[in-house]
N, C-alpha and C positions, 0 to 999 in steps of 0.2 A: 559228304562226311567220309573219311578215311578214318579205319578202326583199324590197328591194330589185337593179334591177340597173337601176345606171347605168352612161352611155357617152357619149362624146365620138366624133363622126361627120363628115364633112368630105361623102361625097355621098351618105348615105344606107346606104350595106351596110354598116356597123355599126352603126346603128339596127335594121339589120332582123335582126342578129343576135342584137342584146338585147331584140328585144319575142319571136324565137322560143325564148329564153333563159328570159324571163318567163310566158310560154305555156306553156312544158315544166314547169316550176317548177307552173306549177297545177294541170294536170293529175295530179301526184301530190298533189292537197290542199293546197300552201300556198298564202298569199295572197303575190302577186308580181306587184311593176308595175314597168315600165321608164321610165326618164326620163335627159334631157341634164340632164349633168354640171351644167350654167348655170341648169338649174330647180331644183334641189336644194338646199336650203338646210339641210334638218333633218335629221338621222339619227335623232333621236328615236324617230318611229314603228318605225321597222327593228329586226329580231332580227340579218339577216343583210345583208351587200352582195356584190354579184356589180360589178365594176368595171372595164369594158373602154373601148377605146377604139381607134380606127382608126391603123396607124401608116404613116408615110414614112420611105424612109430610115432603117428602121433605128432609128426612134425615134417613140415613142406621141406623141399629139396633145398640146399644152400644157396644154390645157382638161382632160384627164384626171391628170396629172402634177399640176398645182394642185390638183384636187379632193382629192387623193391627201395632200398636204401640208397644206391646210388644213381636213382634218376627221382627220387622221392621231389624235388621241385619242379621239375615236369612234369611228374603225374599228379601234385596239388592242382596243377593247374587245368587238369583234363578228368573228364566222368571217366572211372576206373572199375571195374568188377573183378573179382579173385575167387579162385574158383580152386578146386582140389581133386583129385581123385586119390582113392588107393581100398577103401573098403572092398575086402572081396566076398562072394557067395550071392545070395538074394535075399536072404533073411533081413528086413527091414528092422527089424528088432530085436536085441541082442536079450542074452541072460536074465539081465535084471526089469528087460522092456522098454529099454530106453531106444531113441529114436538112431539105427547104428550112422547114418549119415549125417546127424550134429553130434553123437557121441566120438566121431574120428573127426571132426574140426582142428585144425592142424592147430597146433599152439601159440604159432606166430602170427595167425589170424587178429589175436587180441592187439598186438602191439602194431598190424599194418592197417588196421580199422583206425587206430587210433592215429596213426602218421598221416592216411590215406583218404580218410574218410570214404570208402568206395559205395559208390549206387547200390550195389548187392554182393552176395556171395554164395558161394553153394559148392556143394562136396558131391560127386559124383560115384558111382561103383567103378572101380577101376578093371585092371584085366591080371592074372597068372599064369603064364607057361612056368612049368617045373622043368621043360627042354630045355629051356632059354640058359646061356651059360651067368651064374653067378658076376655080377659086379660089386666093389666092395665086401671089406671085409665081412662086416655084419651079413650079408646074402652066402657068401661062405660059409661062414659059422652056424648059419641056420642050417644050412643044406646039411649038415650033418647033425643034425637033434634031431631024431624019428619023431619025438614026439610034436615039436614043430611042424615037419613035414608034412605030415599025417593031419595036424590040423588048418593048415593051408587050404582051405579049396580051387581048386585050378580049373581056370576056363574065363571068358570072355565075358564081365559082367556088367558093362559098359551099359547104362540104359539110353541105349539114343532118342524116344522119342521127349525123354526130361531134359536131354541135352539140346533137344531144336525147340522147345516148349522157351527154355531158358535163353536161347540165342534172340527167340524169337521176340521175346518179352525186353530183353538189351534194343533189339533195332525198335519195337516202339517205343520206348523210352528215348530216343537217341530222333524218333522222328523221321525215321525208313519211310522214301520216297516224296518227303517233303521238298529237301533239297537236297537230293544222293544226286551224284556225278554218274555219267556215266562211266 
């Protein structure tokens, strides 16, 4: 079984969540490599796709959203999972108590569940350097709102044992070491 898992990543912690995606994937035996959205061209080689992407606002990165639409017959035809990052801090529950990792379900979720039909999905804590130089206008424009700034928490909030829990839960479903290549 060859799995793919691509991702659309804007400064990096979503990349590092689909190469520990792709990591996890092999260690139960399959073969699993991870790649941006923009290197991808073939679904061909893939049995499976794992398909994340970093979100804003509420809403997944373009670059993963397109992938999503223009390979959409090839991944009908393949077990699919879509996965998100971008929640920052550790607070599991926001203001009103709601769950902060289905409350940032990116909004295009609803319309690739419904193209997609994928095995699963899940939103992960993403990561914040305030070092990191601004991309996009909107990351500029905040960079100068104190009051944004100020509510930003920054630091590395990536929970890796939910993210191999999750990988790990893809390769049994997929049948890790039944018939994985070497």
């Amino acid at each position: 079984m060859n799995v793919l898992v691509a991702y659309a990543s804007r400064h990096g912690a979503t990349a590092g969540i689909a190469e520990r995606i792709a990591a996890a994937l092999r260690a139960t035996g399959l073969r699993a490599e991870a790649h941006p959205v923009a290197e991808v061209r073939d679904l061909g080689p893939y049995d499976a796709v794992v398909l994340g992407g970093a979100a804003y606002m509420f809403h997944w990165l373009k670059d993963a959203t397109a992938f999503a639409r223009r390979h959409r017959a090839e991944l009908e035809q393949r077990p699919v999972w879509l996965f998100s990052s971008g929640p920052l801090g550790t607070d599991r529950t926001d203001e009103e108590g709601r769950d902060v990792l289905e409350a940032t379900r990116p909004k295009e979720f609803d319309e690739l569940t419904d193209m997609l039909h994928p095995r699963g999905e899940q939103v992960f804590f993403g990561a914040f350097d305030p070092d990191a130089p601004p991309i996009g206008l909107g990351e500029r424009l905040v960079r100068h709102m104190p009051a944004a700034k100020d509510a930003t928490p920054a630091g590395d909030f990536r929970d890796w044992p939910a993210i191999d829990a999750w990988a790990t839960a893809i390769a049994a479903e997929l049948g890790a070491g039944k018939d994985a290549r070497p």
